[in-house]
PDB file of N, CA, C and O in Angstrom:
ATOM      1  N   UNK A   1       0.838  -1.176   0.000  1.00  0.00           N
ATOM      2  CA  UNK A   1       0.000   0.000   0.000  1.00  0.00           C
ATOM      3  C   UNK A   1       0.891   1.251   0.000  1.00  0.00           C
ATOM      4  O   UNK A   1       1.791   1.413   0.824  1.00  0.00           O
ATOM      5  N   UNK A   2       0.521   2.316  -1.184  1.00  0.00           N
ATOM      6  CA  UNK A   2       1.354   3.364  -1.212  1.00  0.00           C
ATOM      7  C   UNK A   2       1.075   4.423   0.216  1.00  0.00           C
ATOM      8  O   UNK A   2      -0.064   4.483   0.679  1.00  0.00           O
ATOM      9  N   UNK A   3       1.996   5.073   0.721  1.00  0.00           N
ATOM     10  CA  UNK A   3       1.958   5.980   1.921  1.00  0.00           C
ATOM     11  C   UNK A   3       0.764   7.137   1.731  1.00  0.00           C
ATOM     12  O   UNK A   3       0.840   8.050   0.909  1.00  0.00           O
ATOM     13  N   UNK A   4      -0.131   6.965   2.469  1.00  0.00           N
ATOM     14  CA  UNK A   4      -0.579   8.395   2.547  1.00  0.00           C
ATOM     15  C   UNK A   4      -0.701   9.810   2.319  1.00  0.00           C
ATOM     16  O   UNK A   4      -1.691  10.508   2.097  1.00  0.00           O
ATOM     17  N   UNK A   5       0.623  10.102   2.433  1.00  0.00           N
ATOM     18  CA  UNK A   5       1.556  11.243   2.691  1.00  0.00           C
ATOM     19  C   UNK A   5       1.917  11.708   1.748  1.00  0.00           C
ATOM     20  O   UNK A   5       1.915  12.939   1.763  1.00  0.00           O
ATOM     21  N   UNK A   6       2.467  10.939   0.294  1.00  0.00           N
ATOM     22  CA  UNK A   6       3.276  10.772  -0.863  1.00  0.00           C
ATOM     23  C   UNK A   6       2.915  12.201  -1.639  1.00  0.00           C
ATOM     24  O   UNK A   6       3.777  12.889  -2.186  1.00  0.00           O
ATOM     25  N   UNK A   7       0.985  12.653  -1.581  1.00  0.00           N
ATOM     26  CA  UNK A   7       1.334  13.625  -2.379  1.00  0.00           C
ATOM     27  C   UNK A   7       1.387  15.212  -1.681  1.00  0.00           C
ATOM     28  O   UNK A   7       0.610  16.078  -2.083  1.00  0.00           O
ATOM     29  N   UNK A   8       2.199  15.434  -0.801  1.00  0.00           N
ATOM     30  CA  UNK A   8       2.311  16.374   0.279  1.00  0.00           C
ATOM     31  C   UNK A   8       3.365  16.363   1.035  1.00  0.00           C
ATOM     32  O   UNK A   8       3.583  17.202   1.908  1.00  0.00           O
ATOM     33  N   UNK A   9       4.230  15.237   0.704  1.00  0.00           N
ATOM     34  CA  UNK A   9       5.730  15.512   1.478  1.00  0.00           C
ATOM     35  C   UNK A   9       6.873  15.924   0.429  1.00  0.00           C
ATOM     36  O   UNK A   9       7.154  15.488  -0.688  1.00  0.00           O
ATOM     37  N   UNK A  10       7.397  16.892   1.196  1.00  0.00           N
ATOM     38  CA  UNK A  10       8.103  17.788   0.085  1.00  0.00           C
ATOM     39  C   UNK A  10       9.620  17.135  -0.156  1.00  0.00           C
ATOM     40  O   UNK A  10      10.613  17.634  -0.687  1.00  0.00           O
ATOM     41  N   UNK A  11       9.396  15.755   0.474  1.00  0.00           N
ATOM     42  CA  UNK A  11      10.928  15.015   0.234  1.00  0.00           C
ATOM     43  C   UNK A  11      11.055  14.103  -0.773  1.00  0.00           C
ATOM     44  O   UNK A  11      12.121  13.775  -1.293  1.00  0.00           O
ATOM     45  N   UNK A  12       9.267  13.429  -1.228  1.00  0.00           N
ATOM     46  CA  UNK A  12       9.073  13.017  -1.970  1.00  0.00           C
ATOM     47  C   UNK A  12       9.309  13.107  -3.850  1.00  0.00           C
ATOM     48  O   UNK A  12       9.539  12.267  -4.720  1.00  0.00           O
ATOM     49  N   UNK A  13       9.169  14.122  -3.840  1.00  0.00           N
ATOM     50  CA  UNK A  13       9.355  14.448  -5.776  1.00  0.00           C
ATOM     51  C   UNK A  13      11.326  13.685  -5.853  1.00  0.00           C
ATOM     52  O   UNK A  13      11.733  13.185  -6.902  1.00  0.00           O
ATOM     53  N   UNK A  14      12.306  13.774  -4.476  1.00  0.00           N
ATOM     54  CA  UNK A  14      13.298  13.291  -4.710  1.00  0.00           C
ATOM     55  C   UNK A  14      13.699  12.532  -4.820  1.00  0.00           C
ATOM     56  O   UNK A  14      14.924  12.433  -4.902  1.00  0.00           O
ATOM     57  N   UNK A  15      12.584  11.200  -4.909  1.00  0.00           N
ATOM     58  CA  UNK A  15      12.931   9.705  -5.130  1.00  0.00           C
ATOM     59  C   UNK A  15      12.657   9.184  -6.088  1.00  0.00           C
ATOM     60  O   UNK A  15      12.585   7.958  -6.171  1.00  0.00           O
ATOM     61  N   UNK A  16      12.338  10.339  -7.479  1.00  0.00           N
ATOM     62  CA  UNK A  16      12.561   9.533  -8.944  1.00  0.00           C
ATOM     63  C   UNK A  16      12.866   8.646  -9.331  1.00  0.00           C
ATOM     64  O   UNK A  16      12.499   7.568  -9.800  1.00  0.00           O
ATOM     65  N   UNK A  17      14.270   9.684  -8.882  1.00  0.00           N
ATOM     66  CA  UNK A  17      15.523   8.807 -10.025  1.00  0.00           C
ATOM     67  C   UNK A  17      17.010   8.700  -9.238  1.00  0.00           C
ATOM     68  O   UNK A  17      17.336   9.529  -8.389  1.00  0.00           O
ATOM     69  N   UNK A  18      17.580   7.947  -9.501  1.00  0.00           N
ATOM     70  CA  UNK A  18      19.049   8.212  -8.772  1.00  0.00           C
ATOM     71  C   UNK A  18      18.919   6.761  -7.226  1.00  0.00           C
ATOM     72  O   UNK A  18      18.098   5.943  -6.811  1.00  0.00           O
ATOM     73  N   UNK A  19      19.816   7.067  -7.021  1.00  0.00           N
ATOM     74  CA  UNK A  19      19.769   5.903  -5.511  1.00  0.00           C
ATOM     75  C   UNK A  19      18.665   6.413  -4.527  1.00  0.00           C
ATOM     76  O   UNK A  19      18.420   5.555  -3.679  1.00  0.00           O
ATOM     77  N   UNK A  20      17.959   7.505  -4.395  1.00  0.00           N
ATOM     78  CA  UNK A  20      17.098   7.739  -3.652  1.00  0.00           C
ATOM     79  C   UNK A  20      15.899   7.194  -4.099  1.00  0.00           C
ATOM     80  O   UNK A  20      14.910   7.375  -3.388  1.00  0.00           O
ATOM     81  N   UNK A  21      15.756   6.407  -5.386  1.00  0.00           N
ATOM     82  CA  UNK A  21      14.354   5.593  -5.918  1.00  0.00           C
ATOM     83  C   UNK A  21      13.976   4.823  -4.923  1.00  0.00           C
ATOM     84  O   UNK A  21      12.858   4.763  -4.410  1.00  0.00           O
ATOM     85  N   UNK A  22      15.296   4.008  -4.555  1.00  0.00           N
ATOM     86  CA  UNK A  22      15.156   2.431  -3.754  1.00  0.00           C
ATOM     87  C   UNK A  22      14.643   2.849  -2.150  1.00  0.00           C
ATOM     88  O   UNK A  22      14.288   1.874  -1.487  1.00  0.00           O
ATOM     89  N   UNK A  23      14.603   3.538  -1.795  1.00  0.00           N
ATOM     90  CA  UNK A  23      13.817   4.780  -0.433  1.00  0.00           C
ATOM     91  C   UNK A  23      12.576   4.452  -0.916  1.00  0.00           C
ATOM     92  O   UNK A  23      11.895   3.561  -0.410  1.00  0.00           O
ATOM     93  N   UNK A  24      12.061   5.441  -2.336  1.00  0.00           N
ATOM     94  CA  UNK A  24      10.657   5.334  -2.703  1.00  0.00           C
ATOM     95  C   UNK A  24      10.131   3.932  -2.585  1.00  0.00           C
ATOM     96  O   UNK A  24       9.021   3.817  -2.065  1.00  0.00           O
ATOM     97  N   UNK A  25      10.805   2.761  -3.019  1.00  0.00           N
ATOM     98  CA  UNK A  25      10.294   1.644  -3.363  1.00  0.00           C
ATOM     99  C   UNK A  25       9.756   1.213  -2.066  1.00  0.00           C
ATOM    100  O   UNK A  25       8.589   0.865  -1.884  1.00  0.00           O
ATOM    101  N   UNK A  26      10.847   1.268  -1.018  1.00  0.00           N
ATOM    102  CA  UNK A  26      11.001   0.194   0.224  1.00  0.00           C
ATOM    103  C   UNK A  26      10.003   0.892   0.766  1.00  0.00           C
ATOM    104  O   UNK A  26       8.978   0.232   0.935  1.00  0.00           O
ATOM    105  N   UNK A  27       9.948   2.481   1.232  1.00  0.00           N
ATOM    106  CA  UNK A  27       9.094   2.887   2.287  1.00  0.00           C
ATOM    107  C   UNK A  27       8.062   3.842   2.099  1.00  0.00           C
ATOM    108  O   UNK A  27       7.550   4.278   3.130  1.00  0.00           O
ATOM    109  N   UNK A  28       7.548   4.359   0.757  1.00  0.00           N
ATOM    110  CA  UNK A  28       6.620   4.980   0.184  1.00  0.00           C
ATOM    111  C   UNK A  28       5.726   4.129  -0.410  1.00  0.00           C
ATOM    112  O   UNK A  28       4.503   4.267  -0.430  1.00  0.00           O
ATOM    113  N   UNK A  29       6.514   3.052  -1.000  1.00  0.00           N
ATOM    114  CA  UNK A  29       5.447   2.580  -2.278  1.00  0.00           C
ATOM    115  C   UNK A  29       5.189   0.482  -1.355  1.00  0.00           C
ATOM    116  O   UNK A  29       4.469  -0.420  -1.783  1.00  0.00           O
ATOM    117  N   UNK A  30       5.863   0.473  -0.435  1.00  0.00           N
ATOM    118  CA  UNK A  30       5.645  -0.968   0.199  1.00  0.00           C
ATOM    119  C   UNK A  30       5.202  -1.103   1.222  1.00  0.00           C
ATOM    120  O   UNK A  30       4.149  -1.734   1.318  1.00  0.00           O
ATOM    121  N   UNK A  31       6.144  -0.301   2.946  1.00  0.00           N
ATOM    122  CA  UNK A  31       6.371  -0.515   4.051  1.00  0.00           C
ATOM    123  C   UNK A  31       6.194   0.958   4.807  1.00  0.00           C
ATOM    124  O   UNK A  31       6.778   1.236   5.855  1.00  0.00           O
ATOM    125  N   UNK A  32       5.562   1.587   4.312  1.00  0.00           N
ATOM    126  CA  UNK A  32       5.101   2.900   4.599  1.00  0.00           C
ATOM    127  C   UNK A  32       5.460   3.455   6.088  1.00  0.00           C
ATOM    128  O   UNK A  32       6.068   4.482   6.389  1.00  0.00           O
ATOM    129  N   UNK A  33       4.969   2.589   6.811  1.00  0.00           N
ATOM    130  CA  UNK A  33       4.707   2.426   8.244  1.00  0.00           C
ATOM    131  C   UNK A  33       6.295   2.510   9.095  1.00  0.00           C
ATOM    132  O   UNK A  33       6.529   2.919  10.233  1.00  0.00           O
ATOM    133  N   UNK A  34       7.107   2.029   8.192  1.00  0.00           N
ATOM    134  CA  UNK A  34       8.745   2.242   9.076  1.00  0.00           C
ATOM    135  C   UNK A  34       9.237   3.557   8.313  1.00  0.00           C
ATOM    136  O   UNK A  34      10.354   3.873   8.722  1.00  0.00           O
ATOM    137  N   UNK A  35       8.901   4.149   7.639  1.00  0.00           N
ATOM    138  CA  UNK A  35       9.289   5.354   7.264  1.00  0.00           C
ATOM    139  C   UNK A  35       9.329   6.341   8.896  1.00  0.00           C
ATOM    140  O   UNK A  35       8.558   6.711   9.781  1.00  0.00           O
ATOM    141  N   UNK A  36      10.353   6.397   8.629  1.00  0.00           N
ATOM    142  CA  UNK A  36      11.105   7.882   9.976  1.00  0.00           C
ATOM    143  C   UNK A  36      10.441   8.499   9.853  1.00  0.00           C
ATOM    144  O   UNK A  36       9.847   8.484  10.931  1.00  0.00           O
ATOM    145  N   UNK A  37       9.593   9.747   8.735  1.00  0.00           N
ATOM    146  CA  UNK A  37       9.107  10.572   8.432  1.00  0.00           C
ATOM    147  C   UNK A  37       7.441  10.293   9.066  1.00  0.00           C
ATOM    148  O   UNK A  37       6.892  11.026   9.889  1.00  0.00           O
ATOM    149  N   UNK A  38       6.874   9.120   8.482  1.00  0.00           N
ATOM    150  CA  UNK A  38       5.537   8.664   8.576  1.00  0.00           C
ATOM    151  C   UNK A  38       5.366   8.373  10.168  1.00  0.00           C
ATOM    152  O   UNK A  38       4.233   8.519  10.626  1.00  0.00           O
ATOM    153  N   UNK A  39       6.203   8.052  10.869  1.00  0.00           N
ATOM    154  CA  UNK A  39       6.335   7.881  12.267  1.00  0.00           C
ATOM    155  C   UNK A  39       6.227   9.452  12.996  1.00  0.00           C
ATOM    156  O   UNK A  39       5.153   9.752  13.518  1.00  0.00           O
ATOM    157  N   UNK A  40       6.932  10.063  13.009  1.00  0.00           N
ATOM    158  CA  UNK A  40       6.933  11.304  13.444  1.00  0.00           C
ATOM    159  C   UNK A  40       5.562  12.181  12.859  1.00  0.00           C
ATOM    160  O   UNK A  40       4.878  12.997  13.476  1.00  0.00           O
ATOM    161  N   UNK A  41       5.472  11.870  11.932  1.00  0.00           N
ATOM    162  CA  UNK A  41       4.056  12.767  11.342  1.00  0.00           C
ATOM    163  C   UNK A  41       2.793  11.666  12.016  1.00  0.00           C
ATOM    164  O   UNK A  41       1.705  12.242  11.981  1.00  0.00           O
ATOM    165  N   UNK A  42       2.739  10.916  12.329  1.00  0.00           N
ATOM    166  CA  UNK A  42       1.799   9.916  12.774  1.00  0.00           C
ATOM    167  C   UNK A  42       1.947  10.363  14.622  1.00  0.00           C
ATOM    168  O   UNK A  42       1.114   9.806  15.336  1.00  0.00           O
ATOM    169  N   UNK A  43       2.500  10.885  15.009  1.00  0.00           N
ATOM    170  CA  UNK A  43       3.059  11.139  16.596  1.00  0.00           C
ATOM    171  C   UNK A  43       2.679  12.619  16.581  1.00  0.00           C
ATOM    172  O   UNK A  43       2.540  13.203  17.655  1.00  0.00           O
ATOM    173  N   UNK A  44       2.484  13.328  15.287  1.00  0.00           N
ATOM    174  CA  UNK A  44       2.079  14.979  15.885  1.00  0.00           C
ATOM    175  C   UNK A  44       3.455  15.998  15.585  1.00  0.00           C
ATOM    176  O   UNK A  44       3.436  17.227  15.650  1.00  0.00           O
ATOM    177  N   UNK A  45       4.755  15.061  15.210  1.00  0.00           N
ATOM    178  CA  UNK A  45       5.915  15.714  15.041  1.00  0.00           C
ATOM    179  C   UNK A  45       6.443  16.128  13.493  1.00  0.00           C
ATOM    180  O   UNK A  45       7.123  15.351  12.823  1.00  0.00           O
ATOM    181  N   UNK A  46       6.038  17.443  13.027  1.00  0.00           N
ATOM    182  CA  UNK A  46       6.507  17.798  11.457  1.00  0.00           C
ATOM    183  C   UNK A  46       7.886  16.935  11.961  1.00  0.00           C
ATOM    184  O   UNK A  46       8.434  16.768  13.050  1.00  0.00           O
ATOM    185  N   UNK A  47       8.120  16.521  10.697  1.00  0.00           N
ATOM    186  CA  UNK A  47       9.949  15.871  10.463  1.00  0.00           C
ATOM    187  C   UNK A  47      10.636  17.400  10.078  1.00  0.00           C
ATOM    188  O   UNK A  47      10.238  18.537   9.823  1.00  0.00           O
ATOM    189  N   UNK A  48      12.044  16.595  10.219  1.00  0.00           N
ATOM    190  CA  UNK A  48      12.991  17.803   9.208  1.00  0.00           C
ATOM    191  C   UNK A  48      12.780  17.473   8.129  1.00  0.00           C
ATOM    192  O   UNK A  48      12.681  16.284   7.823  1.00  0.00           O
ATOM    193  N   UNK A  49      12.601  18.927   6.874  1.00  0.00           N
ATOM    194  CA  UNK A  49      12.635  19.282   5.701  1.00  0.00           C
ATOM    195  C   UNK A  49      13.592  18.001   4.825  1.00  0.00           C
ATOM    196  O   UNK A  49      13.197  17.410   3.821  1.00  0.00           O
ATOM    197  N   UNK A  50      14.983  17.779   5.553  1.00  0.00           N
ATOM    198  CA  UNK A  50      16.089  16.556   5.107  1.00  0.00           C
ATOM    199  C   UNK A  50      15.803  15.294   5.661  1.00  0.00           C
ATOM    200  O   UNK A  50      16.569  14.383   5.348  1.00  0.00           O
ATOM    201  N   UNK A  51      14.944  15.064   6.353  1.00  0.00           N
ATOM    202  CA  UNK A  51      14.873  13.643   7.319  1.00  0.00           C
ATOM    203  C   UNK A  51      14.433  12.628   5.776  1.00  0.00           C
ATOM    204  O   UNK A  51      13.659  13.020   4.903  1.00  0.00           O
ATOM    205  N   UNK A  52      15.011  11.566   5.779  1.00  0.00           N
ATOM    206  CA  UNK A  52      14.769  10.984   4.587  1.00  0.00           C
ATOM    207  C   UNK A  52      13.948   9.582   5.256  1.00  0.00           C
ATOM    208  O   UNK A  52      13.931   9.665   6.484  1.00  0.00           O
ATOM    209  N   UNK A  53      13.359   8.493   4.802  1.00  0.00           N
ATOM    210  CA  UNK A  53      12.603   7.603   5.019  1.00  0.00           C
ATOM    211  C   UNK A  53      13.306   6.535   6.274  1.00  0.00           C
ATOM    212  O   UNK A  53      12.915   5.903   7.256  1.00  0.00           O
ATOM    213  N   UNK A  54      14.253   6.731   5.723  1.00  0.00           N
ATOM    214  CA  UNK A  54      15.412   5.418   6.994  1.00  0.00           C
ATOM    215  C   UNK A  54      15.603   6.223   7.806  1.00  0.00           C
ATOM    216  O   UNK A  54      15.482   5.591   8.855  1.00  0.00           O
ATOM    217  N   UNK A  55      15.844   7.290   8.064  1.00  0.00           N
ATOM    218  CA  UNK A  55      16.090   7.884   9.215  1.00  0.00           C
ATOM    219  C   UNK A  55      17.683   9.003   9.261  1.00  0.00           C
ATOM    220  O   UNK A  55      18.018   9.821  10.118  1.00  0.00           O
ATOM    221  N   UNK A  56      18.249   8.670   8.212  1.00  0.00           N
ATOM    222  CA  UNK A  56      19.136   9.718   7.665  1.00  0.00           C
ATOM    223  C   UNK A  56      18.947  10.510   7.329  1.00  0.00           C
ATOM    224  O   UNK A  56      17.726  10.665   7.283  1.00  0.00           O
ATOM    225  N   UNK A  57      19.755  11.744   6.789  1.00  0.00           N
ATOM    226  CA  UNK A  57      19.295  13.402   6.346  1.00  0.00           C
ATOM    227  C   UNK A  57      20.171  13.743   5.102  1.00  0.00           C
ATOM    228  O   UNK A  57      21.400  13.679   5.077  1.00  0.00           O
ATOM    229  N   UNK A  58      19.491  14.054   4.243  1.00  0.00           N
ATOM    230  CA  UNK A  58      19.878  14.784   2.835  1.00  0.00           C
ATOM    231  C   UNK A  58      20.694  16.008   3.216  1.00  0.00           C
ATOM    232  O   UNK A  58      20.307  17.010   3.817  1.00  0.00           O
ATOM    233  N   UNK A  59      21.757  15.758   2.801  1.00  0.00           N
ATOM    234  CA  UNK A  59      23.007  16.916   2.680  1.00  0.00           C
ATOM    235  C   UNK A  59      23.205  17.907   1.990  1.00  0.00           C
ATOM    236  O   UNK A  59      22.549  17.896   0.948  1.00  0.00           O
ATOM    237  N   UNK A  60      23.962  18.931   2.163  1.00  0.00           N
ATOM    238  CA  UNK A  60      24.580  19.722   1.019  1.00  0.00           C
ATOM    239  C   UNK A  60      23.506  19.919  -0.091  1.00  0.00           C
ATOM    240  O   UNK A  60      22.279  19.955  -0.002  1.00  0.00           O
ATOM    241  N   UNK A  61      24.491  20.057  -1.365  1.00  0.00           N
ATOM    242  CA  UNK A  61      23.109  20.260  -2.520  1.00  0.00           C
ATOM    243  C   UNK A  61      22.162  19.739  -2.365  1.00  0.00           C
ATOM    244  O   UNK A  61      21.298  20.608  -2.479  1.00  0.00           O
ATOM    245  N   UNK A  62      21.662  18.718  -2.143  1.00  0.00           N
ATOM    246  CA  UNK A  62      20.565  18.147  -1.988  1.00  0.00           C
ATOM    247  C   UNK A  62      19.138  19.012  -1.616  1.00  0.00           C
ATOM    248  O   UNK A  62      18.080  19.303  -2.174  1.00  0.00           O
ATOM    249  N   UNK A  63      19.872  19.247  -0.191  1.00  0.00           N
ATOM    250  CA  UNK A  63      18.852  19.746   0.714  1.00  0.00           C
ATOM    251  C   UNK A  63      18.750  20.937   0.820  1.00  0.00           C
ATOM    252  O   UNK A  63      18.002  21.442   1.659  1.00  0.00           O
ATOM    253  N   UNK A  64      19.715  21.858  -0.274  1.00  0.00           N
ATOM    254  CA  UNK A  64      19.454  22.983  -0.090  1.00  0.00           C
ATOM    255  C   UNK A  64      18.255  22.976  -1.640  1.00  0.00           C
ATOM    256  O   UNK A  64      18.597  23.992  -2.245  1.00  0.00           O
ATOM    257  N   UNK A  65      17.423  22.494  -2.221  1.00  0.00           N
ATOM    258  CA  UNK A  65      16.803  22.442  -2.938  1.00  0.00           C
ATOM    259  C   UNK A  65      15.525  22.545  -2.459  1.00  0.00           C
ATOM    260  O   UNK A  65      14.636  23.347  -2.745  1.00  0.00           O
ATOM    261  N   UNK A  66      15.555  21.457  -1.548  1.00  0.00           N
ATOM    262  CA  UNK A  66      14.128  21.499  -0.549  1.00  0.00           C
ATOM    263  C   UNK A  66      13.366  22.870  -0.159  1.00  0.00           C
ATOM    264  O   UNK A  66      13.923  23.918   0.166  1.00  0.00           O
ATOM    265  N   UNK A  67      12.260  22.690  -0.239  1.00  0.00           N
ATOM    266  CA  UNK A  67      11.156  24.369   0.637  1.00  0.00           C
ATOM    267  C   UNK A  67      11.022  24.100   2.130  1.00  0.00           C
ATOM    268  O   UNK A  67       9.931  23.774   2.598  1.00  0.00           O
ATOM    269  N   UNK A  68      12.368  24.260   3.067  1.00  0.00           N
ATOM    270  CA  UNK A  68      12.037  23.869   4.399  1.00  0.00           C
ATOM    271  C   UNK A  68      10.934  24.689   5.165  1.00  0.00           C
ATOM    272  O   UNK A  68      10.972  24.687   6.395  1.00  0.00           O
ATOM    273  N   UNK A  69       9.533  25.689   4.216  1.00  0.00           N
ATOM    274  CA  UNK A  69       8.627  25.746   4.682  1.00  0.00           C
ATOM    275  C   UNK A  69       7.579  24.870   4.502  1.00  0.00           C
ATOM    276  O   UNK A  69       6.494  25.063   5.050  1.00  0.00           O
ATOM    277  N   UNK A  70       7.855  23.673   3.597  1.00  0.00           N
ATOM    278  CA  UNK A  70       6.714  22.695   3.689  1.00  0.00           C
ATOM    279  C   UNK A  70       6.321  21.863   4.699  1.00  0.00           C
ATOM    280  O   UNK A  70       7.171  21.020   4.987  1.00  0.00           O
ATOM    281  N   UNK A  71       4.979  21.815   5.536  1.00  0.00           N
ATOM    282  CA  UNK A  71       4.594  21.127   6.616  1.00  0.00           C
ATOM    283  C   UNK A  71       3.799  19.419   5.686  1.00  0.00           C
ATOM    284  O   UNK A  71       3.176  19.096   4.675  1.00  0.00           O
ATOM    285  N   UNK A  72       4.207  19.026   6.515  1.00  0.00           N
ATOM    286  CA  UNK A  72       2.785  17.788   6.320  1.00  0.00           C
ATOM    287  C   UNK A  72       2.249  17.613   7.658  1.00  0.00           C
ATOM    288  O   UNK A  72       2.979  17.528   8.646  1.00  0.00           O
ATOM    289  N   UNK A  73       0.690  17.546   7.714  1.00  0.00           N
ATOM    290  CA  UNK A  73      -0.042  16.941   8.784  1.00  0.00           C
ATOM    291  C   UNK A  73       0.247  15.751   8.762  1.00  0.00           C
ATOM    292  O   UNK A  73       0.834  15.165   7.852  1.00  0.00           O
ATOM    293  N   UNK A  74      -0.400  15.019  10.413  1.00  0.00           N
ATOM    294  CA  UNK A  74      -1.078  13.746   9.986  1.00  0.00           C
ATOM    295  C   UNK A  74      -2.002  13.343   9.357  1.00  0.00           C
ATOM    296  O   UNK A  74      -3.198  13.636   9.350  1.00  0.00           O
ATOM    297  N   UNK A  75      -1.202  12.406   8.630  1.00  0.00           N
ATOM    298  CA  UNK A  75      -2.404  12.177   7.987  1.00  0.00           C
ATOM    299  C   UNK A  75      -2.881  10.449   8.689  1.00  0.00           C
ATOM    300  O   UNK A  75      -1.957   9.957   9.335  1.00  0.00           O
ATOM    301  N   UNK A  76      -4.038   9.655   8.616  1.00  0.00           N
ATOM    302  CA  UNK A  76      -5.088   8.662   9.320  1.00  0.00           C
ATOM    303  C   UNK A  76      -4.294   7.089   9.032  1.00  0.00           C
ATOM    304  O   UNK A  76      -4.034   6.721   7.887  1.00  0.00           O
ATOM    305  N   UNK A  77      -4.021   6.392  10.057  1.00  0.00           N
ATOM    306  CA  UNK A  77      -3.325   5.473   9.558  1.00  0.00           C
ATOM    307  C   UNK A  77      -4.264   4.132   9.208  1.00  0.00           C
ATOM    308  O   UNK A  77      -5.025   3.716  10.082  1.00  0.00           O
ATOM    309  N   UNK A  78      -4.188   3.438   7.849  1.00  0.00           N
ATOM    310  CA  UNK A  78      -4.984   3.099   6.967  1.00  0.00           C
ATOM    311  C   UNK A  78      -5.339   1.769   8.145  1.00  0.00           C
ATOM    312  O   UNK A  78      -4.437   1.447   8.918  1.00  0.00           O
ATOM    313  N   UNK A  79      -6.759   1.015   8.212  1.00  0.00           N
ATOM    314  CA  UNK A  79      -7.251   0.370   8.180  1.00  0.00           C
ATOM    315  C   UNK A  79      -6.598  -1.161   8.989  1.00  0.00           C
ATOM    316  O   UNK A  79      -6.769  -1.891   9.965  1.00  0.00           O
ATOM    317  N   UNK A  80      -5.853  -0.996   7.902  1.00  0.00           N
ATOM    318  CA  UNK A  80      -5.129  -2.855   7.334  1.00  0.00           C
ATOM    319  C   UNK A  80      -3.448  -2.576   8.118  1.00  0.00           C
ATOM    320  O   UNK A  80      -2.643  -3.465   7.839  1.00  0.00           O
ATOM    321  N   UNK A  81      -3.104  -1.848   8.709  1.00  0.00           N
ATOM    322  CA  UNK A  81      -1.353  -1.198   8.993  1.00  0.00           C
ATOM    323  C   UNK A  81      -1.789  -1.613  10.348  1.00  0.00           C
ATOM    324  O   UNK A  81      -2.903  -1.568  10.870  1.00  0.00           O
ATOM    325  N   UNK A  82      -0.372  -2.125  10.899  1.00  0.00           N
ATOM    326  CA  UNK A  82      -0.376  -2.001  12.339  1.00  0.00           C
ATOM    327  C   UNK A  82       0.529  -1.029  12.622  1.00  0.00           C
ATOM    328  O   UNK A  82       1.615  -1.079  12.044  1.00  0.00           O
ATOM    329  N   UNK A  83       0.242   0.084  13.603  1.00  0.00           N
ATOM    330  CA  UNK A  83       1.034   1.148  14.069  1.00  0.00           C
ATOM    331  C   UNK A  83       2.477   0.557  14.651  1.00  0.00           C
ATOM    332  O   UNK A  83       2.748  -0.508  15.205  1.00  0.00           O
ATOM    333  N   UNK A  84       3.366   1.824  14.251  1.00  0.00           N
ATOM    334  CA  UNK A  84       5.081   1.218  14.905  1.00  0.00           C
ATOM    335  C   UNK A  84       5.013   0.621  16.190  1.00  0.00           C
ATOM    336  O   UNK A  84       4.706   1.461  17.035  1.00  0.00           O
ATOM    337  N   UNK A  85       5.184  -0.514  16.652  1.00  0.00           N
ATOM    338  CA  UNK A  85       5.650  -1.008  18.018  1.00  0.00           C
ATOM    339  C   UNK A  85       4.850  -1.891  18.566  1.00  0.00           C
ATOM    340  O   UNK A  85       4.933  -2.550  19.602  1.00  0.00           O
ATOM    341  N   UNK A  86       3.986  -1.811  17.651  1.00  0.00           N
ATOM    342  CA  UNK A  86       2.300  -2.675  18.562  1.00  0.00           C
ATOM    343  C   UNK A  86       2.309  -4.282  17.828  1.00  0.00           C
ATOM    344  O   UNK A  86       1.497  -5.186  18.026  1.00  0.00           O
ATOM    345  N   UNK A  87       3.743  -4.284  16.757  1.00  0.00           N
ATOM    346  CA  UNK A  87       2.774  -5.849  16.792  1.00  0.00           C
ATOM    347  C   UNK A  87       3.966  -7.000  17.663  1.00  0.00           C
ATOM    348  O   UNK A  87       3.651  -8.172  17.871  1.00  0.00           O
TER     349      UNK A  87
END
């Protein structure tokens, strides 16, 4: 199940192309739920603008590309997901 979040997180448009795809694959487009980002936004906590899905941070050029005024809410955790820690 694709993440929730996908069309409103401003870290997202960066997992095209390049080694940051395999991010998109594992924790946007599969496992949503261990995403660093989806955890903290699921807890009430905007992430950092650089916080990337594993829990590392986009550097240098990278991250100076980013709009570190973009927020995401929470958004409702789907149905069929068991929340981080509970199973």
């Amino acid at each position: 199940m694709t993440c929730p979040n996908t069309h409103r997180c401003p870290i997202f448009p960066r997992f095209k192309t390049g080694a940051l795809r395999v991010l998109r694959t594992i924790y946007c487009d599969e496992d949503f739920v261990r995403c660093a980002r989806y955890v903290r936004i699921s807890s009430g906590i905007i992430p950092a603008p650089t916080l990337l899905p594993n829990g590392s941070h986009l550097s240098g050029a990278d991250s100076s590309r980013l709009d570190h005024r973009t927020t995401v809410g929470p958004a409702p955790l789907p149905s069929s997901s068991t929340p981080p820690g509970t199973s």
